[in-house]
N, C-alpha and C positions, 0 to 999 in steps of 0.2 A: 128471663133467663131460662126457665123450666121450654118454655117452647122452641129457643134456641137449640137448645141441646135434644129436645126429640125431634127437630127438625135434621140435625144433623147426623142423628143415630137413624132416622130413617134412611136419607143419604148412603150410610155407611153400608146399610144393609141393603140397597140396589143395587151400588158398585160393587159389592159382593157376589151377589146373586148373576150378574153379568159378567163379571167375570171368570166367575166355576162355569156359564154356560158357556164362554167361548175359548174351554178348553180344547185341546185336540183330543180325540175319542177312538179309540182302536177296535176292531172286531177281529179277533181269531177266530178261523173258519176251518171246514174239512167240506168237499166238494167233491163231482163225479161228473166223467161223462159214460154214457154209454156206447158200446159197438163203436171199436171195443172198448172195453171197459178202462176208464183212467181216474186215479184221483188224488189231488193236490190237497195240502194243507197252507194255507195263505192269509197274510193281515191284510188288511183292510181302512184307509181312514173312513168314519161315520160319523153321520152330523148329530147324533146323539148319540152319552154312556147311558144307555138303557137299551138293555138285554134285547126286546122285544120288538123294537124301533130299529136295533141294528140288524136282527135276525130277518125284517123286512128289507130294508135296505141292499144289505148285501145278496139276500135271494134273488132283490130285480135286475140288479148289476151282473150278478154272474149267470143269469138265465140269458141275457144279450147278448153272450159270449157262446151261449150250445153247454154252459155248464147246470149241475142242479145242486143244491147247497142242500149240504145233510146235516151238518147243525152249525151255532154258533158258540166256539166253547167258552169265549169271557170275554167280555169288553174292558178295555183301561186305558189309561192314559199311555202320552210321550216315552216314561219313563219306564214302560214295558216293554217298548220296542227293541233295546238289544238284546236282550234275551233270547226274543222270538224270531230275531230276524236269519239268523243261519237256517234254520230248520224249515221258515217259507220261504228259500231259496229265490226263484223268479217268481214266486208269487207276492213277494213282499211288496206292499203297497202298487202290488200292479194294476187293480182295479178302483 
């Protein structure tokens, strides 16, 4: 019985862990180009919520575009998207 139920608590905590990673992940961003000078505030979906993973991500994305990423200012979930969404205008989820 004891092995049944750590087998199943193991279980428990894989489906777990698989499913917090395939949540959707958002990066709010601030961005520039030069000559002349332009710059957008825009989300972003990212295949990871970590900070530092996204702040990669998003740089390589928006450097293929003639853009330069000056920071990342938080990553979250689905449920921060209306918020944010008026404010990154045409950059909402454009990239």
């Amino acid at each position: 019985m004891k092995h049944i139920l750590s087998s199943l608590a193991a279980l428990a905590l894989v489906t777990l862990s698989t499913a917090a990673s395939a949540a959707d992940c958002y990066a709010d961003y601030k961005a520039k180009q030069d000559d002349p000078l332009r710059l957008h505030y825009g989300i972003m979906k990212v295949s990871a919520c970590d900070k530092g993973q996204a702040t990669k991500e998003v740089s390589k994305r928006l450097k293929s575009s003639g853009w330069t990423l000056l920071n990342v200012m938080s990553v979250f979930g689905a449920e921060g998207l209306d918020q944010r969404k008026e404010n990154a205008g045409k950059y909402y989820l454009r990239y």
